[in-house]
Structure formats: structure tokens, C-alpha cells
TORBABA-221612 format. One line per field, with one value per residue: residue number from 1; residue in three letters; x, y, z of N, C-alpha, C in turn. Coordinates in steps of 0.1 Angstrom, whole numbers, plus 5000, padded with zeros to 4 digits. Layout:
% TORBABA-221612
num: [NUM|...]
residu: [ala|...]
n_px: [X|...]
n_py: [Y|...]
n_pz: [Z|...]
ca_px: [X|...]
ca_py: [Y|...]
ca_pz: [Z|...]
c_px: [X|...]
c_py: [Y|...]
c_pz: [Z|...]
This chain:
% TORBABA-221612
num: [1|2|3|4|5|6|7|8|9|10|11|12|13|14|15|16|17|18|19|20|21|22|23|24|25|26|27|28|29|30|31|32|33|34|35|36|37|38|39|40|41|42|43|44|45|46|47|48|49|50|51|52|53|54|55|56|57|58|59|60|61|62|63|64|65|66|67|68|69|70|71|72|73|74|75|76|77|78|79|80|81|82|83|84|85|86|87|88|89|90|91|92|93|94|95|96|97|98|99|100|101|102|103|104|105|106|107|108|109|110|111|112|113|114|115|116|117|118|119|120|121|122|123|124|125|126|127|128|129|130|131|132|133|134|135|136|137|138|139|140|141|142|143|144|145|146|147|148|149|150|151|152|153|154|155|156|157|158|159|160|161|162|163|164|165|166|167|168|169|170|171|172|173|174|175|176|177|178|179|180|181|182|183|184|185|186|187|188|189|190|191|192|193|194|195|196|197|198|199|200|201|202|203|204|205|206|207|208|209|210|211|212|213|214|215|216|217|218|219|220|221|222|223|224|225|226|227|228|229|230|231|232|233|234|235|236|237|238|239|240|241|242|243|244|245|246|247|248|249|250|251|252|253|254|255|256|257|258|259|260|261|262|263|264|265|266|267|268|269|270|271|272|273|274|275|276|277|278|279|280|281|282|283|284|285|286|287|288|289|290|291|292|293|294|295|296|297|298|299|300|301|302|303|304|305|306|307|308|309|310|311|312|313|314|315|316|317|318|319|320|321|322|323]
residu: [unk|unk|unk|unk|unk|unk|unk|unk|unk|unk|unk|unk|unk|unk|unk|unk|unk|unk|unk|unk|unk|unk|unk|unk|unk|unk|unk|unk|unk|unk|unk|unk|unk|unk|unk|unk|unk|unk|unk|unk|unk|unk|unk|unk|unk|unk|unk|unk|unk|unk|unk|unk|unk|unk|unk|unk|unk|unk|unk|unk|unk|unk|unk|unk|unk|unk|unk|unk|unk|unk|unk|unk|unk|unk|unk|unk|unk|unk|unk|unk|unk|unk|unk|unk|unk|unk|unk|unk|unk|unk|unk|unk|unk|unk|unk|unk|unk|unk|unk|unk|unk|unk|unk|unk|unk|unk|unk|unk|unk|unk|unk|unk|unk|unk|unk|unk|unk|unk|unk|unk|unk|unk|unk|unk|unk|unk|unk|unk|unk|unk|unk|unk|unk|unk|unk|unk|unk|unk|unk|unk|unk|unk|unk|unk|unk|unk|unk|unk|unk|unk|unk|unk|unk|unk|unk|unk|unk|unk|unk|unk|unk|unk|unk|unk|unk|unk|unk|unk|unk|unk|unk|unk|unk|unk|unk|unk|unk|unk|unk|unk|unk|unk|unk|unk|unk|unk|unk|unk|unk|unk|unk|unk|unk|unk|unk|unk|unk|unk|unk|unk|unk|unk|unk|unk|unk|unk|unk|unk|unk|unk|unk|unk|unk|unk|unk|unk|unk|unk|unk|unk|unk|unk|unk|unk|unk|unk|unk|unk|unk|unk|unk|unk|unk|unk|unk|unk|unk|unk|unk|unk|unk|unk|unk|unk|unk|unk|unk|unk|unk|unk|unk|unk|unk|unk|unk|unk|unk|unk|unk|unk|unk|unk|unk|unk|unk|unk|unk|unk|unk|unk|unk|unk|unk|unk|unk|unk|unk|unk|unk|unk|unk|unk|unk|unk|unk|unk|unk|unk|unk|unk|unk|unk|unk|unk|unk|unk|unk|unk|unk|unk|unk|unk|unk|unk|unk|unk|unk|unk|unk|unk|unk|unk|unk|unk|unk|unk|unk|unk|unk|unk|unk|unk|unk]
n_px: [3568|3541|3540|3559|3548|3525|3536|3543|3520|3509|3529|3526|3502|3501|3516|3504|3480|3490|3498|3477|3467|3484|3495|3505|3521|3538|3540|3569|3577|3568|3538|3538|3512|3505|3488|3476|3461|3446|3447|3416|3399|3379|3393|3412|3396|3385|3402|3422|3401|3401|3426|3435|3425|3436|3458|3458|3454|3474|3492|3511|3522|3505|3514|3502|3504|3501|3502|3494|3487|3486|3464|3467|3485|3514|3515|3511|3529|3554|3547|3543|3570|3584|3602|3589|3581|3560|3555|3548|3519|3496|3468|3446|3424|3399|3412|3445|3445|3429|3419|3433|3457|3445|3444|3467|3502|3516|3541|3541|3535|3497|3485|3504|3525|3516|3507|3476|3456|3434|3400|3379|3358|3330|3323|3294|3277|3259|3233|3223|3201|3200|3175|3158|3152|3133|3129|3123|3125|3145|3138|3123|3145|3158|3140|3137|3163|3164|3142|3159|3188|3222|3220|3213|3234|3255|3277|3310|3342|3365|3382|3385|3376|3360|3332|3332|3332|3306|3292|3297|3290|3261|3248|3259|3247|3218|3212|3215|3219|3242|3262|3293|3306|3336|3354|3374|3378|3347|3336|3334|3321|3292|3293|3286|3265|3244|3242|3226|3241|3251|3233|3233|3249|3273|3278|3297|3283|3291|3295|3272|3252|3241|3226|3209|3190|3180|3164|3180|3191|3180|3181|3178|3189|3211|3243|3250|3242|3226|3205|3214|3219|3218|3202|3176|3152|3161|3161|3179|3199|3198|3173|3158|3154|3178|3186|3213|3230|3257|3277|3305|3328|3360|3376|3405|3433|3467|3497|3531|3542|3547|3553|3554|3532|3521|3523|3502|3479|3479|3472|3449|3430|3427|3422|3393|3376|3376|3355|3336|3332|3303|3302|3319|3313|3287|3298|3311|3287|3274|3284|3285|3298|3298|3307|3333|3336|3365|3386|3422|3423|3399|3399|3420|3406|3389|3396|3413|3391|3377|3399|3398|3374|3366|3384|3374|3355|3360|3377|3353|3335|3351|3371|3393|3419|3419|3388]
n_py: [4605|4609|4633|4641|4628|4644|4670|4667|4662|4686|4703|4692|4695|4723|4727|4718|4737|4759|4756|4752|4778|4791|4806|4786|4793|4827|4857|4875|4898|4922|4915|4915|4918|4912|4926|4916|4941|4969|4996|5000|4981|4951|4927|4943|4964|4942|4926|4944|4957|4933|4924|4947|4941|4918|4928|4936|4913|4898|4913|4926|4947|4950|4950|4965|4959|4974|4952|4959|4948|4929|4913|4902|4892|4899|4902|4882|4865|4876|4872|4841|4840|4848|4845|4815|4822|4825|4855|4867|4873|4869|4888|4880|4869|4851|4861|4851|4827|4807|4813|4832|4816|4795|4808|4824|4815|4817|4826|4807|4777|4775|4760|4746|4760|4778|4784|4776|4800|4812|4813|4841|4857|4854|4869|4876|4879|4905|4901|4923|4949|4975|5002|5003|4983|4954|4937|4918|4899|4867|4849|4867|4879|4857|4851|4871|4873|4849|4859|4878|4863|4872|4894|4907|4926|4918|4926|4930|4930|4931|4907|4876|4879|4874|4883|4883|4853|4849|4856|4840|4812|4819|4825|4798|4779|4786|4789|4805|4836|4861|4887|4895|4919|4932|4952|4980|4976|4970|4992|5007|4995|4992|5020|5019|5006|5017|5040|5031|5016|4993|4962|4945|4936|4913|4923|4930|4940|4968|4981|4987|4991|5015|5027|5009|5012|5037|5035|5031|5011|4979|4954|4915|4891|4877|4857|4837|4802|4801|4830|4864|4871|4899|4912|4898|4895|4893|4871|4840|4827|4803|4795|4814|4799|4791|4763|4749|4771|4790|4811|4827|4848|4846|4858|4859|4846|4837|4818|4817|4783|4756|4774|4777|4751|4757|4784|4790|4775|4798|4820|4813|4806|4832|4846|4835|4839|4869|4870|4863|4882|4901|4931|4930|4912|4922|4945|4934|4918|4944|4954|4934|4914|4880|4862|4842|4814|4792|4762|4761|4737|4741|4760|4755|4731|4743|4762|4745|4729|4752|4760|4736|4738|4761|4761|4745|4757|4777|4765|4756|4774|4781|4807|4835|4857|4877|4875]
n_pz: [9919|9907|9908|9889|9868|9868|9860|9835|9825|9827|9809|9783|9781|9776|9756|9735|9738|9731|9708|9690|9698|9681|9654|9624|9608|9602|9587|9589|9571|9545|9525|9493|9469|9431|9411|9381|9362|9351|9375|9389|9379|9377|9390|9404|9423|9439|9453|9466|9483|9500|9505|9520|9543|9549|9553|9581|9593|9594|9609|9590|9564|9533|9501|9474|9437|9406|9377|9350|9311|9280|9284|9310|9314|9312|9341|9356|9347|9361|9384|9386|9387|9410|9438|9457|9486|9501|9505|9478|9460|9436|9425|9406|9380|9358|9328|9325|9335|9322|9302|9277|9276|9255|9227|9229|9229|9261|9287|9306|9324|9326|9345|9359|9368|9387|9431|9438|9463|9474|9464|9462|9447|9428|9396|9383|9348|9331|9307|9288|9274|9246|9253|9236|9217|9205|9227|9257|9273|9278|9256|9239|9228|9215|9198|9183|9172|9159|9136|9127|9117|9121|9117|9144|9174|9192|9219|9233|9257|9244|9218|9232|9259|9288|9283|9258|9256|9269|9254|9230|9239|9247|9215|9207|9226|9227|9197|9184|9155|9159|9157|9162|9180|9190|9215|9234|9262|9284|9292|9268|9250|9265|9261|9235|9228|9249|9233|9212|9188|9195|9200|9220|9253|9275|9308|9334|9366|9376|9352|9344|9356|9369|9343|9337|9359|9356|9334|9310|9294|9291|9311|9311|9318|9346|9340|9357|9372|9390|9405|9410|9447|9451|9426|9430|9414|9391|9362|9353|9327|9322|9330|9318|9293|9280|9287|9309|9303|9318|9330|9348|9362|9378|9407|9426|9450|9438|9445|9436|9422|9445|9467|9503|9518|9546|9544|9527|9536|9562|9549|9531|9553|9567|9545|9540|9566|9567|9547|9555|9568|9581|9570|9545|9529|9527|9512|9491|9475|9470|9448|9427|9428|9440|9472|9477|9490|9506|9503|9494|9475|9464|9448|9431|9419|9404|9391|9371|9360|9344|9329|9311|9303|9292|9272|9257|9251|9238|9212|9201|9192|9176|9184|9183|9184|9169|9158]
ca_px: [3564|3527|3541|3565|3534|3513|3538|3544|3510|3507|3535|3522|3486|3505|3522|3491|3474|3501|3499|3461|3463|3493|3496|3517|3530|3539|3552|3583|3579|3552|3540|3534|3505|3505|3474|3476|3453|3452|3440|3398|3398|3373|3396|3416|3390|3380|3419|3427|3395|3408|3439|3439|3420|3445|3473|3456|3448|3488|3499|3524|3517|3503|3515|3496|3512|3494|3515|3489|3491|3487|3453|3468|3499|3528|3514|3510|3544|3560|3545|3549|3588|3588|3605|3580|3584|3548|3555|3543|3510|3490|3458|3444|3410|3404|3416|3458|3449|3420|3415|3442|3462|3446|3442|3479|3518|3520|3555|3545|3522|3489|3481|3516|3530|3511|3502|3467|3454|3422|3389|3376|3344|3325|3318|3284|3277|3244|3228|3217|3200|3194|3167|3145|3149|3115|3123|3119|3130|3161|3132|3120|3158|3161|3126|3141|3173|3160|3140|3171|3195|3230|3217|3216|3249|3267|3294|3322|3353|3373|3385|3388|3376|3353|3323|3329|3334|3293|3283|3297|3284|3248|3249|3259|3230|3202|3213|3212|3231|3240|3273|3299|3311|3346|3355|3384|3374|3337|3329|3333|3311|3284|3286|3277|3248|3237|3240|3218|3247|3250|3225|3233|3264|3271|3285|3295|3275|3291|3293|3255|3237|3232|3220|3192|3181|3176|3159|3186|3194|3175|3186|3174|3190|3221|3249|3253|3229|3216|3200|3221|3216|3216|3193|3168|3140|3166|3161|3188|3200|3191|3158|3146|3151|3187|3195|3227|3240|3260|3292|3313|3345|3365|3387|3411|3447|3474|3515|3542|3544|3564|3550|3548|3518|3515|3522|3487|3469|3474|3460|3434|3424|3423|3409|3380|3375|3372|3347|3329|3323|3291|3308|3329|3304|3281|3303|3314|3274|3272|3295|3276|3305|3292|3318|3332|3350|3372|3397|3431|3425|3390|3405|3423|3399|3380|3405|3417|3378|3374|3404|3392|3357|3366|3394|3367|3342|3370|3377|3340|3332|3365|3373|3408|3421|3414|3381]
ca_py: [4600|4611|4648|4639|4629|4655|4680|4664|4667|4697|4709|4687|4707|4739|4727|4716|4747|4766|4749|4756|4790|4799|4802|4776|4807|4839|4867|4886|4909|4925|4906|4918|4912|4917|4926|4917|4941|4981|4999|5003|4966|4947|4921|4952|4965|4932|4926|4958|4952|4912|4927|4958|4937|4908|4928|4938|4902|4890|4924|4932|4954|4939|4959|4960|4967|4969|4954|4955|4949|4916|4907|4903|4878|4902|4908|4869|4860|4883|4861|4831|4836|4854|4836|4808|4820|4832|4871|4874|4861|4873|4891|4876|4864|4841|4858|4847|4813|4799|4821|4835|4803|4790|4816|4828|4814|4825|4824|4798|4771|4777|4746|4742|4776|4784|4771|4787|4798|4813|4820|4856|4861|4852|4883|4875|4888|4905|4902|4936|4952|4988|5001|5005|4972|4954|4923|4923|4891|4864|4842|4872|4885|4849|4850|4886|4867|4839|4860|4886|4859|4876|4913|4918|4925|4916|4939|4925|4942|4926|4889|4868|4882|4870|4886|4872|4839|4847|4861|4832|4804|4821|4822|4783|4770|4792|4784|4818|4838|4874|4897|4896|4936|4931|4968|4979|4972|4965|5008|5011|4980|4998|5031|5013|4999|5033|5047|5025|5013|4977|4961|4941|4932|4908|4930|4929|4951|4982|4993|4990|4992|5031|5030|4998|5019|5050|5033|5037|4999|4963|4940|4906|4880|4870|4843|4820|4795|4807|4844|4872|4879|4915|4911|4886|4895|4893|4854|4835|4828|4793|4795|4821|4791|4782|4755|4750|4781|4792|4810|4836|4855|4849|4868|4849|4847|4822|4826|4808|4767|4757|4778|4766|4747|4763|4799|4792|4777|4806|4832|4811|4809|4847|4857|4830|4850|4880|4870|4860|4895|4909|4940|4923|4905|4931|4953|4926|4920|4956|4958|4929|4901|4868|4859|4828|4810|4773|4759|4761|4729|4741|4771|4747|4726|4756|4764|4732|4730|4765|4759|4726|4741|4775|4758|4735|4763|4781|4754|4751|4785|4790|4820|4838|4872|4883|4878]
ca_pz: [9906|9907|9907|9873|9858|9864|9853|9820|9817|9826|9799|9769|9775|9773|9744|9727|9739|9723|9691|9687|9692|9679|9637|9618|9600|9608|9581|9592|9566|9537|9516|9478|9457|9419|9404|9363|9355|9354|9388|9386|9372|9388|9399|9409|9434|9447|9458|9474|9495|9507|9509|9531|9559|9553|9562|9595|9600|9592|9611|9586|9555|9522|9492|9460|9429|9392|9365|9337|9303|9273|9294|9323|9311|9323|9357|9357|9348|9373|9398|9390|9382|9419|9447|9464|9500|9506|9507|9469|9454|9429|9429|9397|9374|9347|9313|9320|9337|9318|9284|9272|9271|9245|9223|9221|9232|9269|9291|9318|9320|9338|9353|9365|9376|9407|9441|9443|9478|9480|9458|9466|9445|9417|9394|9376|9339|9333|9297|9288|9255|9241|9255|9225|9212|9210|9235|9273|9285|9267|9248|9224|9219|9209|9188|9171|9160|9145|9128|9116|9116|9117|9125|9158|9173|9208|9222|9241|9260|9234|9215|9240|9267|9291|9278|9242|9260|9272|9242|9223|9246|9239|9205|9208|9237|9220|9185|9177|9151|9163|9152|9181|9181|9203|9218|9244|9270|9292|9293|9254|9242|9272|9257|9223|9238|9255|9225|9203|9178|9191|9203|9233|9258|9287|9315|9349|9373|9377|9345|9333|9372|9370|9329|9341|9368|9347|9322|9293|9291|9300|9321|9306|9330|9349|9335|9364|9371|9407|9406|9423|9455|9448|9420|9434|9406|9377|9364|9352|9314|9323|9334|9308|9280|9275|9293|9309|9304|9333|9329|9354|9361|9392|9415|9442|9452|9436|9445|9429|9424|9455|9478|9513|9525|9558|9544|9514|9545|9570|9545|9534|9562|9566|9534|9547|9578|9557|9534|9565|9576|9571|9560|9535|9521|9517|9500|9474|9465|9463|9438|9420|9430|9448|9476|9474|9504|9501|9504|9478|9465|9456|9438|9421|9410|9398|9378|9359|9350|9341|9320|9302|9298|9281|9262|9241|9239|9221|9202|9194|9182|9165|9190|9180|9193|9154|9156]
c_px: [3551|3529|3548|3558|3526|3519|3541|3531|3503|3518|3529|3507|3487|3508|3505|3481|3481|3500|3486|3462|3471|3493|3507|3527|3527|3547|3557|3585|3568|3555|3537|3522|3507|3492|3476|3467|3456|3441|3421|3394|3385|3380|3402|3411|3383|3395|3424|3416|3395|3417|3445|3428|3432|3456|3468|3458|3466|3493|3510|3515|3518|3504|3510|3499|3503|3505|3504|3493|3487|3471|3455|3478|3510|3528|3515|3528|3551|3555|3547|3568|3591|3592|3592|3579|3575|3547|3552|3531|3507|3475|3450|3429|3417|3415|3434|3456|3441|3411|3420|3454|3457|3442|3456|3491|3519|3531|3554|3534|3510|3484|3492|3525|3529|3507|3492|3459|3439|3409|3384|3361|3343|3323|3307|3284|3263|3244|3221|3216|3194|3178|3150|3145|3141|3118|3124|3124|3146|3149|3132|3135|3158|3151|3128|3153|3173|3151|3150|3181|3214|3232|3219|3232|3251|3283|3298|3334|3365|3373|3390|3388|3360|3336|3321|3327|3316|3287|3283|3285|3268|3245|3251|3247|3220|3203|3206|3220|3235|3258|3281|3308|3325|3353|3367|3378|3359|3329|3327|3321|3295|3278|3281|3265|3235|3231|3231|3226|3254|3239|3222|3244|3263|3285|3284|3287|3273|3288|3281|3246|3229|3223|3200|3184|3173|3165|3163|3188|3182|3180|3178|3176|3205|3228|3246|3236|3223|3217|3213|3218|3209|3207|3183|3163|3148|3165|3176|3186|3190|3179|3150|3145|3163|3191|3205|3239|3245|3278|3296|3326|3349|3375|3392|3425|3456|3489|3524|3541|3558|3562|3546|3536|3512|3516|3502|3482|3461|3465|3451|3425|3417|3419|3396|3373|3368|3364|3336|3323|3311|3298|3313|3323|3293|3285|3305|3301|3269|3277|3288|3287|3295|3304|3317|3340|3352|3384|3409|3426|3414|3395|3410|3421|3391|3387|3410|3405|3376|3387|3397|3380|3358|3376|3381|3357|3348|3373|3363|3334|3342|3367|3390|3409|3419|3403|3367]
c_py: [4606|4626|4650|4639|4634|4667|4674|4665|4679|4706|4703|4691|4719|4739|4726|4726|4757|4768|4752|4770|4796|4799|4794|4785|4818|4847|4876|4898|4911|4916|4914|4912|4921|4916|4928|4928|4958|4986|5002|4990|4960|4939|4929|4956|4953|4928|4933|4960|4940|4922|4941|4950|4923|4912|4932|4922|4893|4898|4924|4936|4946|4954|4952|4963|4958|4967|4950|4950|4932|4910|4899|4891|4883|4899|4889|4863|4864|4878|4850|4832|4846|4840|4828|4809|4827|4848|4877|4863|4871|4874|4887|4872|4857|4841|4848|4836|4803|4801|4819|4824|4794|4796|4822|4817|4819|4820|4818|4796|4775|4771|4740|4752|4783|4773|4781|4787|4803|4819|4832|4856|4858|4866|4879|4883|4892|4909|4918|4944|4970|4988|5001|4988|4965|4940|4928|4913|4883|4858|4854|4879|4872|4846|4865|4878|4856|4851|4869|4878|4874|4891|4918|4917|4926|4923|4930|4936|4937|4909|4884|4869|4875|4871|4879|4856|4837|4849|4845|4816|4806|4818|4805|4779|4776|4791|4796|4826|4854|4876|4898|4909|4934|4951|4968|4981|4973|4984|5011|5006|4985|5012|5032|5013|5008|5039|5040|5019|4999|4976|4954|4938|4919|4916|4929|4936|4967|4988|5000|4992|5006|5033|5020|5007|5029|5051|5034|5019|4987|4958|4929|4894|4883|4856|4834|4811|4796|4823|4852|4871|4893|4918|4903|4885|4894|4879|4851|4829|4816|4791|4805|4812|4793|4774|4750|4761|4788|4793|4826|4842|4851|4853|4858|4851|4833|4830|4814|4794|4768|4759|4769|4763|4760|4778|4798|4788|4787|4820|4828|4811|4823|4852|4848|4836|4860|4883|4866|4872|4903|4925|4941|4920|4912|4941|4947|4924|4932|4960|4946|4920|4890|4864|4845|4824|4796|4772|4760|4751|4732|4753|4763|4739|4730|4759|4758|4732|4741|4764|4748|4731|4753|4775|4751|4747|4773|4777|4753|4758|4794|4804|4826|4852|4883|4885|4889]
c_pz: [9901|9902|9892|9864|9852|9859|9839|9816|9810|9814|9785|9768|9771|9761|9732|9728|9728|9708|9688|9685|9688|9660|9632|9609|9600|9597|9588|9584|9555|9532|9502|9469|9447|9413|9382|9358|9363|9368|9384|9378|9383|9399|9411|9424|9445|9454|9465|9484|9505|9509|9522|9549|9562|9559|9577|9604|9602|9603|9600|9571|9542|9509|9476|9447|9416|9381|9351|9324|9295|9282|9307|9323|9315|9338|9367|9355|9351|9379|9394|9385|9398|9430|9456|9473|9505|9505|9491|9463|9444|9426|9413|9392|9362|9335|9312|9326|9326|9305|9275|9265|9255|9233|9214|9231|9248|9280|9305|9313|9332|9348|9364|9372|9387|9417|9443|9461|9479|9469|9466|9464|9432|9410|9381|9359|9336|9318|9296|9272|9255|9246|9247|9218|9214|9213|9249|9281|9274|9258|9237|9222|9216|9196|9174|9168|9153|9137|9117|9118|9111|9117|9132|9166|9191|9212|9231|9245|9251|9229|9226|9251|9273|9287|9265|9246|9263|9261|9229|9226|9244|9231|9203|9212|9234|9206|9181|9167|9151|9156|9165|9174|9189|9204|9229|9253|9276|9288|9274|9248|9253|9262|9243|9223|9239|9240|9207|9190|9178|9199|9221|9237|9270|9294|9326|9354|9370|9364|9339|9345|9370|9358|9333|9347|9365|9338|9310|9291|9298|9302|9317|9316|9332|9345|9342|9365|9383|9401|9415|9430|9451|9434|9423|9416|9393|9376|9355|9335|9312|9326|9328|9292|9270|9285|9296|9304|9320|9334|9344|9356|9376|9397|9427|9441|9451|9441|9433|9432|9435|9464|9488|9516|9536|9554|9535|9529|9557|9561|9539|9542|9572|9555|9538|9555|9573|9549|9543|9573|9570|9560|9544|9526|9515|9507|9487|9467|9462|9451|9428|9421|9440|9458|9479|9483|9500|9503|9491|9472|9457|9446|9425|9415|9398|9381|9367|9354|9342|9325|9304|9297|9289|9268|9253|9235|9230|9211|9190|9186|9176|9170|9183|9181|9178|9154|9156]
């Protein structure tokens, strides 16, 4: 009896050993991400960096395929209309879940369409003004457009794009009245800038780090409301005297509504890992991303707010893809 015992014990520790280190899901075969957006995107290169360590971490090969176009609404509705069975997600950012929607008509819902799995990285926007223009921090660009009401002009990478979404939000919380410039995309509305024919942009890192450094552009502040990292000394919109400003872009991985539980847990749990290597992490703050680790549901919280919050401030400053 004594011996019956102790091997049932001894199998139900093996089993429970087993079960610990074994994964609750295993892909059998690649998996596919779709990146909405054309290759040298930011979310682009932030995806194909998660993604070529995830397939080591799954063993099985992670293929990335760009289906640009519409701001990133085809590449979006080729994933969510792909089968739910883990092996396709979508390498994605805000404009097709939490912009775009309310702006135009688009062919699934966003709130309802995906099972999201993992946030990636924040991508900061950095205020930035011609270099000759005579302010230095955000107070006297706010002190020069009250006094030329309607003059000075803000470049964006287009209507409705995250940038106009910062530029607008400014203009609101500093009760200022500036010209929003919209341009194709983030390098155009820069080489504006550069070239002294608008006045100011809000831009991710890469495109304006080498001009700051050079001395062709200012760097004024960062959107969010903590300082970069990788900028320590840049201050924050908020803490140069607009309160409560505090906006960003973010990069992460959603698949189709439906998808299994245990398939979104095992690779969150491996893009977490991943964002956990120094390597990893210093390359994304090199790049001027913030990485962001969590669980899906916090992705998905992220996102229903991000939605409700950029939906009123469109509402509020009468945004529209005309403008």
C-alpha cells in the first residue's frame, strides 16, 4: 500500500513538473504577422525586431509581410478576417484601431475585431521648431503665438495622423492658435521645418535626432508625461506649462477575435521576455521607442481608452481627413 502511494506521488509530481515546464501551446507551424504599414515604418521596424527573436523563442519561423496602404486599414482588415488559430497576428499602431475609425467608414469594428496580445513600445513625439525661430523652450513658442495669433504653422505627416492629433491637442491645452500644415508623411512636414517654410512639427525621434544634434532644428520638449529616457534633459510638454498634456503612439501585437487564450498567453509571454533583454531594450530607446511590457488585457485596455480619448479630441477640434 505504502509503495502504491508513493508512486502516485511520485507520477502526480512528474505530472505537475511537466506541466510547469512545459508550454500550454506549442506552434506546429509559422506563424504570419501583417504589418499595416509600408516597410521603414516605425511600427514596421519595431515588429521585425519582437518578431525575429520571437520566432527563435517559439522555434518555428515568424513571417512578416507589409500590406500597407488607407493608413494602415487594409493591412488591418486582412487580419482580422484571417482564421483565429494563433499563426496570424498583426504587427500594428494606433492610426487603424484608435484614429482612423472615427474619421472615415472602416470594414470591421475596432473594439470588436481583435483579441489583442501584447504591447511592444511606446513611440514618444518630440516638439520641434526651425531653428531660427526666436523661442527656446514651449512657454515663448506659446508667448510668439499669442502674439501672431494664426501665423505660426505646425506640420504634420498628414489629416489624421498622429502628429495632427499632437499638434491639435496643443493648440487646445495652451489655447493657442497656430496653422496645422498636414504633409505625406513624418520626412516631408521635417524637411519643411529644415527648411524654414513651416515653422514647427511633432515628430518621432528618428526623423529629426540627426537635424537637433547638428543644430538645424530645436527640440523644445517630449509629448508624454515622464521625460525619455534617452533624452533625460529634454522636459516634458507638461511640465514646460501645458498641463496635462500627454499624448503617444504605440506599437504591439493583436490577432483575430477568437483567438485562443493559451496561444495570446504563450507569446505574450515571449514578447515580455524579449522586452526584458537588455539588448532589446536598448535598441528600442535607441530608436527613441519606450518599451512597454503587460499583459493582453492591458493592451486592451489601452486601447478602448486610446480609442475614447482621441475619438472626443477629434470631435473637439473638428478634425476631418480634409482638413
Amino acid at each position: 500500500m505504502k509503495f502504491m502511494i508513493g508512486l502516485l506521488h511520485a507520477l502526480l509530481l512528474f505530472g505537475a513538473t511537466q506541466a510547469i515546464g512545459e508550454p500550454s501551446w506549442k506552434p506546429s507551424r509559422q506563424l504570419h504577422v501583417i504589418v499595416p504599414f509600408s516597410p521603414g515604418a516605425a511600427a514596421d521596424t519595431t515588429i521585425r525586431i519582437v518578431s525575429e527573436q520571437l520566432a527563435a523563442a517559439l522555434n518555428q519561423a515568424v513571417v512578416v509581410e507589409n500590406r500597407g496602404g488607407a493608413a494602415g486599414v487594409i493591412g488591418t482588415r486582412a487580419g482580422a478576417a484571417s482564421p483565429p488559430d494563433g499563426y496570424t497576428l498583426i504587427g500594428g499602431s494606433d492610426p487603424p484601431f484608435t484614429i482612423i475609425p472615427h474619421l472615415q467608414e472602416v470594414p470591421y469594428d475596432p473594439l470588436k475585431a481583435f483579441s489583442h496580445v501584447a504591447l511592444v513600445a511606446d513611440v514618444p513625439l518630440f516638439l520641434v521648431v526651425r531653428k531660427d525661430l526666436a523661442v527656446n523652450d514651449v512657454r515663448e513658442l506659446m508667448a510668439l503665438a499669442d502674439k501672431k495669433p494664426g501665423v505660426l504653422t505646425i506640420g504634420s505627416s498628414g489629416n489624421g495622423s498622429s502628429g495632427h492629433l499632437a499638434a491639435e491637442l496643443f493648440k487646445m491645452k495652451a489655447h493657442v492658435n497656430m496653422l496645422h500644415v498636414p504633409y505625406k508623411g513624418q520626412v516631408a512636414a521635417v524637411s519643411d521645418v529644415l527648411a524654414g517654410r513651416v515653422d514647427a512639427t511633432f515628430s518621432s525621434l528618428g526623423p529629426v535626432r540627426q537635424h537637433v544634434e547638428a543644430g538645424n532644428l530645436k527640440m523644445l520638449a517630449v509629448s508624454t508625461s515622464k521625460r525619455f529616457i534617452g533624452l533625460p534633459d529634454v522636459p516634458t510638454v507638461d511640465e514646460s506649462g501645458v498641463p496635462g498634456f500627454d499624448i503617444a503612439v504605440w506599437v504591439g501585437f493583436s490577432a483575430p477575435a477568437g483567438t485562443p487564450e493559451k496561444a495570446i498567453e504563450r507569446i505574450n509571454g515571449e514578447i515580455n521576455q524579449i522586452l526584458e533583454s537588455p539588448q532589446i531594450n536598448n535598441k528600442l530607446t535607441a530608436m527613441g521607442y519606450v518599451p512597454v511590457m503587460g499583459t493582453a488585457s492591458d493592451m486592451a485596455r489601452r486601447i478602448e481608452k486610446d480609442y475614447k480619448r482621441f475619438g472626443q479630441l477629434i470631435r473637439d477640434a473638428k478634425i476631418s481627413t480634409d482638413q
